[in-house]
N, CA, C and O atoms as a GROMACS GRO file, in nm:
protein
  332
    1UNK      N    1  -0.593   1.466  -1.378
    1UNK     CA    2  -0.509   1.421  -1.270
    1UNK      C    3  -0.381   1.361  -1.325
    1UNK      O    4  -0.382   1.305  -1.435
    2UNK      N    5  -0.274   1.371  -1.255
    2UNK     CA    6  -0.136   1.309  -1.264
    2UNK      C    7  -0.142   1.184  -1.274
    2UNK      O    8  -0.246   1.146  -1.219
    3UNK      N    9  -0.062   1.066  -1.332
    3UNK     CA   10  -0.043   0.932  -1.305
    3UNK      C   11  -0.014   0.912  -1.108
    3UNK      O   12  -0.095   0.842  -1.046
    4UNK      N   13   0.090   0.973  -1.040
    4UNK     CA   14   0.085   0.951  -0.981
    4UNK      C   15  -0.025   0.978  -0.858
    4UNK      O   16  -0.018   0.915  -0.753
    5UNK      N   17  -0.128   1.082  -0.885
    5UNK     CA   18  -0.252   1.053  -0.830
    5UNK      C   19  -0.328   0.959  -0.791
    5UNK      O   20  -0.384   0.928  -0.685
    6UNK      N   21  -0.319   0.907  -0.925
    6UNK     CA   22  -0.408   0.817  -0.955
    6UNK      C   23  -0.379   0.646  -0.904
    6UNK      O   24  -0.454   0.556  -0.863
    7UNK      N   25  -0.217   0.658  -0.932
    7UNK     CA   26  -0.154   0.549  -0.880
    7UNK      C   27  -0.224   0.552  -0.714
    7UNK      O   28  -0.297   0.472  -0.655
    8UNK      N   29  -0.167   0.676  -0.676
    8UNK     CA   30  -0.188   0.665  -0.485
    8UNK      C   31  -0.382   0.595  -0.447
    8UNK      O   32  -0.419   0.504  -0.373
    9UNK      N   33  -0.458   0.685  -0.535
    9UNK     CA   34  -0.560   0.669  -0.500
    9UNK      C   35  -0.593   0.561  -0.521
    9UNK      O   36  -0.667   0.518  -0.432
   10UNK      N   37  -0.566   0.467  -0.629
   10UNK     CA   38  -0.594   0.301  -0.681
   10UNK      C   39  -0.533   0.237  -0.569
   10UNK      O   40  -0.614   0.166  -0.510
   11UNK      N   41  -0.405   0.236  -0.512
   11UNK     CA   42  -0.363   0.170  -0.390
   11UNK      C   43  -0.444   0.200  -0.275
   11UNK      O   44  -0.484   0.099  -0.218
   12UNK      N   45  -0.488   0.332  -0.213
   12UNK     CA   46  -0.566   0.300  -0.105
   12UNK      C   47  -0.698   0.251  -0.141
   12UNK      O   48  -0.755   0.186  -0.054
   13UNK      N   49  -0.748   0.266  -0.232
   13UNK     CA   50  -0.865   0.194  -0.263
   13UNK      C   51  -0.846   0.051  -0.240
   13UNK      O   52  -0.901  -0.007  -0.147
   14UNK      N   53  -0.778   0.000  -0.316
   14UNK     CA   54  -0.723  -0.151  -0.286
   14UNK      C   55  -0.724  -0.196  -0.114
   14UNK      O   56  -0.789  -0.279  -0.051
   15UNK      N   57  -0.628  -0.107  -0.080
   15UNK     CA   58  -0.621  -0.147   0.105
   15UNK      C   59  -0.713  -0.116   0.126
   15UNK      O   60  -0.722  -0.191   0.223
   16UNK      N   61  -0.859  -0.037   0.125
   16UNK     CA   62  -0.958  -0.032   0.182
   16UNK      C   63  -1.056  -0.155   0.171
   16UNK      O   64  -1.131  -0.202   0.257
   17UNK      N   65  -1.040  -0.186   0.066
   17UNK     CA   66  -1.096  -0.316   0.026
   17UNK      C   67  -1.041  -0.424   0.105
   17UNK      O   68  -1.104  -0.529   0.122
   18UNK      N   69  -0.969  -0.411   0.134
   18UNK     CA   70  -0.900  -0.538   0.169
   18UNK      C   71  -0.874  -0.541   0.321
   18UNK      O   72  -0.840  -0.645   0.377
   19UNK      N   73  -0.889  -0.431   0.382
   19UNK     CA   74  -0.868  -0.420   0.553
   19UNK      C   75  -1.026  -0.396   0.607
   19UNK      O   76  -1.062  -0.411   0.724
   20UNK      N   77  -1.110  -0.356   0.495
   20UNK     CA   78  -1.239  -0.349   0.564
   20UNK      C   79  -1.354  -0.436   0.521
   20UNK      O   80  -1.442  -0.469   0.602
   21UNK      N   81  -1.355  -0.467   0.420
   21UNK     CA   82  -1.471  -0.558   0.320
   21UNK      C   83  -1.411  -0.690   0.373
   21UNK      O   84  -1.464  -0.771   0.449
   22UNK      N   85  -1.292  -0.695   0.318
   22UNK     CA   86  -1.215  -0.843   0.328
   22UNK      C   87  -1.162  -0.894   0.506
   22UNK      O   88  -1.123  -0.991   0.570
   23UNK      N   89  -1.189  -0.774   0.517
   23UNK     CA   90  -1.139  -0.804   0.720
   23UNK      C   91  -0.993  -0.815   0.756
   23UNK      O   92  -0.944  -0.801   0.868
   24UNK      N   93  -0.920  -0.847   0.621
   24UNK     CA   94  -0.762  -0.865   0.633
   24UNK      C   95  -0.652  -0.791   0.733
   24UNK      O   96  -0.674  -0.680   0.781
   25UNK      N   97  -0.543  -0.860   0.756
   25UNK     CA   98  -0.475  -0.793   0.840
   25UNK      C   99  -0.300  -0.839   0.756
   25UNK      O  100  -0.275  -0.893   0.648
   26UNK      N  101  -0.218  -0.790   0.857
   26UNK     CA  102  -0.074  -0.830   0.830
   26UNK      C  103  -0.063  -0.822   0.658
   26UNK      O  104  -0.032  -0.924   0.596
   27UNK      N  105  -0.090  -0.696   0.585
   27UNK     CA  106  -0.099  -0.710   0.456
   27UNK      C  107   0.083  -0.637   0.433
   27UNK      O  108   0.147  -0.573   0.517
   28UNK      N  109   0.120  -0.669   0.320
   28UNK     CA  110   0.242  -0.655   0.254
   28UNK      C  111   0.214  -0.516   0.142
   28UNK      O  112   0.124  -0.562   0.072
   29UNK      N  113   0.239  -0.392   0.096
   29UNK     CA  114   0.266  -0.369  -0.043
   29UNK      C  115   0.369  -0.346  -0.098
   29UNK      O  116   0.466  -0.303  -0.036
   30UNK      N  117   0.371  -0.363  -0.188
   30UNK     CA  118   0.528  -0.383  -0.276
   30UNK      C  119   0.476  -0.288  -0.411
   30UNK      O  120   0.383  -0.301  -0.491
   31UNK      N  121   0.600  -0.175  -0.389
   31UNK     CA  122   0.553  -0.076  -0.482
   31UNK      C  123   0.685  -0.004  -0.518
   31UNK      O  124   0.767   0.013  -0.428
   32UNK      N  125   0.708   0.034  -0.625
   32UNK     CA  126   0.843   0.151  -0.688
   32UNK      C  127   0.885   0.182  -0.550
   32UNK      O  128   0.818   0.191  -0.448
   33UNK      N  129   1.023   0.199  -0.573
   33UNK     CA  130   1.069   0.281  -0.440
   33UNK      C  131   1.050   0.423  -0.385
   33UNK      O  132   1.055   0.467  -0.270
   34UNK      N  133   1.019   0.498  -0.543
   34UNK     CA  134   0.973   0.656  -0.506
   34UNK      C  135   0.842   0.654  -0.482
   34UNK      O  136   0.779   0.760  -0.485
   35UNK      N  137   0.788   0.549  -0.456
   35UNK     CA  138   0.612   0.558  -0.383
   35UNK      C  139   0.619   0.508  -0.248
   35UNK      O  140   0.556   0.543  -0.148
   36UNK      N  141   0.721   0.408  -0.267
   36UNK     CA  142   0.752   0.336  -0.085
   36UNK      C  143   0.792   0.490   0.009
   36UNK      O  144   0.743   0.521   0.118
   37UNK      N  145   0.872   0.551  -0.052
   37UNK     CA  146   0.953   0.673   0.054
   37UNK      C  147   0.824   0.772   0.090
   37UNK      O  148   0.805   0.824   0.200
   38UNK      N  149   0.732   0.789  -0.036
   38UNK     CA  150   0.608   0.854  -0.033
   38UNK      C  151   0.496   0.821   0.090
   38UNK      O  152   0.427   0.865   0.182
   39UNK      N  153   0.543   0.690   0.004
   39UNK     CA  154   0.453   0.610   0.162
   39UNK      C  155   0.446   0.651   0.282
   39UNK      O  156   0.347   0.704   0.331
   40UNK      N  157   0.612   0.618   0.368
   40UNK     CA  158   0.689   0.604   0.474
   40UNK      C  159   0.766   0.702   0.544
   40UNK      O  160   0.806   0.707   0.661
   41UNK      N  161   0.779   0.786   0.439
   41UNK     CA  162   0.881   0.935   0.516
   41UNK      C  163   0.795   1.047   0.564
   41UNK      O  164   0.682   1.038   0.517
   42UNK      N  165   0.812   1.153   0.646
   42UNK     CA  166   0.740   1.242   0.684
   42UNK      C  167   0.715   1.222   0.836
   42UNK      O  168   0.782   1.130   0.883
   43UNK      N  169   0.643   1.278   0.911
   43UNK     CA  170   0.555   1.297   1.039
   43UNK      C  171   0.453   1.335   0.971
   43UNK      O  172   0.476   1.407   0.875
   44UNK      N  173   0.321   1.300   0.998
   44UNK     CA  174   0.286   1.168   0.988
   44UNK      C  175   0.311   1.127   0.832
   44UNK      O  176   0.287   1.186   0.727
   45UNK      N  177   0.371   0.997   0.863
   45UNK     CA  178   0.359   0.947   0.732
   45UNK      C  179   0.237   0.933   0.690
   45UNK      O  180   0.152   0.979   0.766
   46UNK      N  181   0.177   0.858   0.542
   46UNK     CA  182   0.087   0.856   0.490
   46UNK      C  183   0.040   0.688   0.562
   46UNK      O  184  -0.072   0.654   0.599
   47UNK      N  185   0.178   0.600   0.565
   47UNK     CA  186   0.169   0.468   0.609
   47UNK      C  187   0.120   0.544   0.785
   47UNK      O  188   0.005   0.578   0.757
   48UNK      N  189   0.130   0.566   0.864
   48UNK     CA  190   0.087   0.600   0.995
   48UNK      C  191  -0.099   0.666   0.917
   48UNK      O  192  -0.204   0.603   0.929
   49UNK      N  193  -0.087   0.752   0.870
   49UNK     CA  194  -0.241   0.801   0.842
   49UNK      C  195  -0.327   0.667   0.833
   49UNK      O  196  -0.441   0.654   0.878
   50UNK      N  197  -0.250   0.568   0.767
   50UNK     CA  198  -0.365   0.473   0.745
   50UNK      C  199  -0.367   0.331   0.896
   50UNK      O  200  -0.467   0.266   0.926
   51UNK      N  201  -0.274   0.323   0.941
   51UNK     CA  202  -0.295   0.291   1.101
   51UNK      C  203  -0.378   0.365   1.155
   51UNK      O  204  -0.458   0.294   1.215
   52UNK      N  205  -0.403   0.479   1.166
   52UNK     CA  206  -0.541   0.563   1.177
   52UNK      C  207  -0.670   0.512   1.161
   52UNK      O  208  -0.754   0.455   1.232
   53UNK      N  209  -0.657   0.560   1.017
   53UNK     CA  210  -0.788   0.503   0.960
   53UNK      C  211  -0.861   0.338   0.956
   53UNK      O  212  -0.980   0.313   0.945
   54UNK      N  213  -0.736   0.231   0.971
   54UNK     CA  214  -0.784   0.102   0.982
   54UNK      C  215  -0.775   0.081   1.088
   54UNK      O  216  -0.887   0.056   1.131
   55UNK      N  217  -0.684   0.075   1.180
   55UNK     CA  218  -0.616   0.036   1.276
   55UNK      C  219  -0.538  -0.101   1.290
   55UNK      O  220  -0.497  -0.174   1.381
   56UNK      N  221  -0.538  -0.096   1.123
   56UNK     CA  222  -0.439  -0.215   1.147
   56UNK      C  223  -0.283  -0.154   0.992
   56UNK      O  224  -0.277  -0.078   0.896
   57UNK      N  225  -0.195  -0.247   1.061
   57UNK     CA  226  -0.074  -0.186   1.003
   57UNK      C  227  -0.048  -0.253   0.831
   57UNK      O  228  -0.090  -0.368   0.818
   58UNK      N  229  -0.013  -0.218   0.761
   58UNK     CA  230   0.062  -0.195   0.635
   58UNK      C  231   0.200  -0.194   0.611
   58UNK      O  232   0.269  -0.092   0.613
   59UNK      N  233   0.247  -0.322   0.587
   59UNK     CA  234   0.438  -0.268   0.523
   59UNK      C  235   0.454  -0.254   0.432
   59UNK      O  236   0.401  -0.325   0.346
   60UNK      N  237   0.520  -0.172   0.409
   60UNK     CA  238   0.564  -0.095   0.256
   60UNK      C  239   0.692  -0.123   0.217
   60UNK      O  240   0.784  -0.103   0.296
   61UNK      N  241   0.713  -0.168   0.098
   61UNK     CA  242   0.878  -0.260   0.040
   61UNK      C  243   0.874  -0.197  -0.113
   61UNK      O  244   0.834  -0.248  -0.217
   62UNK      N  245   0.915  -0.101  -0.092
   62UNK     CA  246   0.986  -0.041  -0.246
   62UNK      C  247   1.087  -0.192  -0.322
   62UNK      O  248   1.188  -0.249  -0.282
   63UNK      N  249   1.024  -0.206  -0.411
   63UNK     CA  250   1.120  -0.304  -0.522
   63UNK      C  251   1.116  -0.221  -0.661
   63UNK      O  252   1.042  -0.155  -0.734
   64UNK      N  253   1.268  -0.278  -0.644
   64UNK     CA  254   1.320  -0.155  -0.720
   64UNK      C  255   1.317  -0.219  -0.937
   64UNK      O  256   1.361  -0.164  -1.038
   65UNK      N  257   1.255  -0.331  -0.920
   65UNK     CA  258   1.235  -0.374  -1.043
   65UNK      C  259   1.081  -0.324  -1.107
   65UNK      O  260   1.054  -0.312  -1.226
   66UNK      N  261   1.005  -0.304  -1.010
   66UNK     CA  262   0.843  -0.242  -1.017
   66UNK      C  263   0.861  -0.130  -1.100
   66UNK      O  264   0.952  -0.053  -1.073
   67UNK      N  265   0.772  -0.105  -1.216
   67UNK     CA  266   0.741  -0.029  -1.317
   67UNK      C  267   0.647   0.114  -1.177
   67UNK      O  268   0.563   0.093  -1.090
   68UNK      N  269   0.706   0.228  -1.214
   68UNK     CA  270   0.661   0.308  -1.133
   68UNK      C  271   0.503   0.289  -1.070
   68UNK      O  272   0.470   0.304  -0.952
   69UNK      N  273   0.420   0.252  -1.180
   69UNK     CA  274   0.283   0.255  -1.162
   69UNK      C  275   0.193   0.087  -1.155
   69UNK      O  276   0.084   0.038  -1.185
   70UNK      N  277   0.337   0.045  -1.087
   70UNK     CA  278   0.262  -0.135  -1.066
   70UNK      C  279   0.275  -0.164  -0.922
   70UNK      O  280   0.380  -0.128  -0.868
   71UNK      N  281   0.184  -0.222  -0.849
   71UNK     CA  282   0.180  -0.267  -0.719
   71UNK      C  283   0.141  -0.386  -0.710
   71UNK      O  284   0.083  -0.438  -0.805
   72UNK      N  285   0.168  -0.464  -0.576
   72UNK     CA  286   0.130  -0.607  -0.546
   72UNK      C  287   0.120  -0.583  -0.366
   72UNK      O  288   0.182  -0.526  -0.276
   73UNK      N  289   0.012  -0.657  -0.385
   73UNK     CA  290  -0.054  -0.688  -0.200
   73UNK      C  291  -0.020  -0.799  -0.181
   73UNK      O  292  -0.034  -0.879  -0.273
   74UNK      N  293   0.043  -0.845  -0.046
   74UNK     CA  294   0.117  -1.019  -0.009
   74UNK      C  295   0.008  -0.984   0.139
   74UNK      O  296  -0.007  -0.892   0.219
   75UNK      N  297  -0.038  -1.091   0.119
   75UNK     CA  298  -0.090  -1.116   0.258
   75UNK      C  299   0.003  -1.182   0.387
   75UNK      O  300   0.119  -1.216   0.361
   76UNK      N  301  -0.057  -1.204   0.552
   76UNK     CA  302   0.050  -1.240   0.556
   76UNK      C  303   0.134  -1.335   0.575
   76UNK      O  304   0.243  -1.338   0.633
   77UNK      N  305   0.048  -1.447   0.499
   77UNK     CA  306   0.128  -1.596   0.446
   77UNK      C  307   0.279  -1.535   0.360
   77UNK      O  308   0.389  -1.590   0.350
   78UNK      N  309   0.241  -1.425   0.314
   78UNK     CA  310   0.371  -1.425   0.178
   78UNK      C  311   0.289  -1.448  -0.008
   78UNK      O  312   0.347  -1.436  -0.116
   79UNK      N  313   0.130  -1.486   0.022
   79UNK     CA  314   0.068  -1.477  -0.042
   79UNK      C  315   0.042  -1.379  -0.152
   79UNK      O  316   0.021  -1.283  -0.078
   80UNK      N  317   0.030  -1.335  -0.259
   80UNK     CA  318  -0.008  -1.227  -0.361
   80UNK      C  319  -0.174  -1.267  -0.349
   80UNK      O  320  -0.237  -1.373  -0.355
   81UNK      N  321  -0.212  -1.110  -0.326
   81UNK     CA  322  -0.336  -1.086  -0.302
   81UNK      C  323  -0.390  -1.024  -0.436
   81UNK      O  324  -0.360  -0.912  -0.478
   82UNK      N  325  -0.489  -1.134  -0.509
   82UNK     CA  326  -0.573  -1.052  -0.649
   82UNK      C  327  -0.644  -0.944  -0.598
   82UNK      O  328  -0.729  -0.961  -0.510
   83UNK      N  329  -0.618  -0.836  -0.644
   83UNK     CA  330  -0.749  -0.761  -0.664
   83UNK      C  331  -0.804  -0.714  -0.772
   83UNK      O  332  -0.913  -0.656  -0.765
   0.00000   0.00000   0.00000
């Protein structure tokens, strides 16, 4: 598999964890900007697929200092979420 496979699949794993185990809501990710557009662009986006699947929403914030293959979850205090 590609890095960026693997990247995608480690992030929804993460939000699954965290919108269904953890019960969480109003979550933040902060990810490279060429994964945010990945995210967010299209009909259906991938960010809409997962309003789907959780039914709860996800914002996506490309920062543009993020090493392609690094992410961070903010809860929605503004919090950084360990996983």
């Amino acid at each position: 598999m590609s890095a960026p496979v693997l990247i995608i699949d480690q992030i929804e794993n993460a939000l699954n964890y965290l919108l269904t185990e953890k019960d969480m809501s109003g979550l933040t990710l902060h990810v490279h900007p060429f994964l945010a557009a990945y995210f967010t662009k299209g009909f259906p986006s991938v960010r809409m697929k997962w309003w789907w699947r959780w039914k709860k929403s996800v914002k996506v914030v490309g920062e543009g200092s993020y090493q392609y293959l690094s992410f961070t979850v903010q809860d929605g205090a503004g919090n950084e979420v360990p996983l």
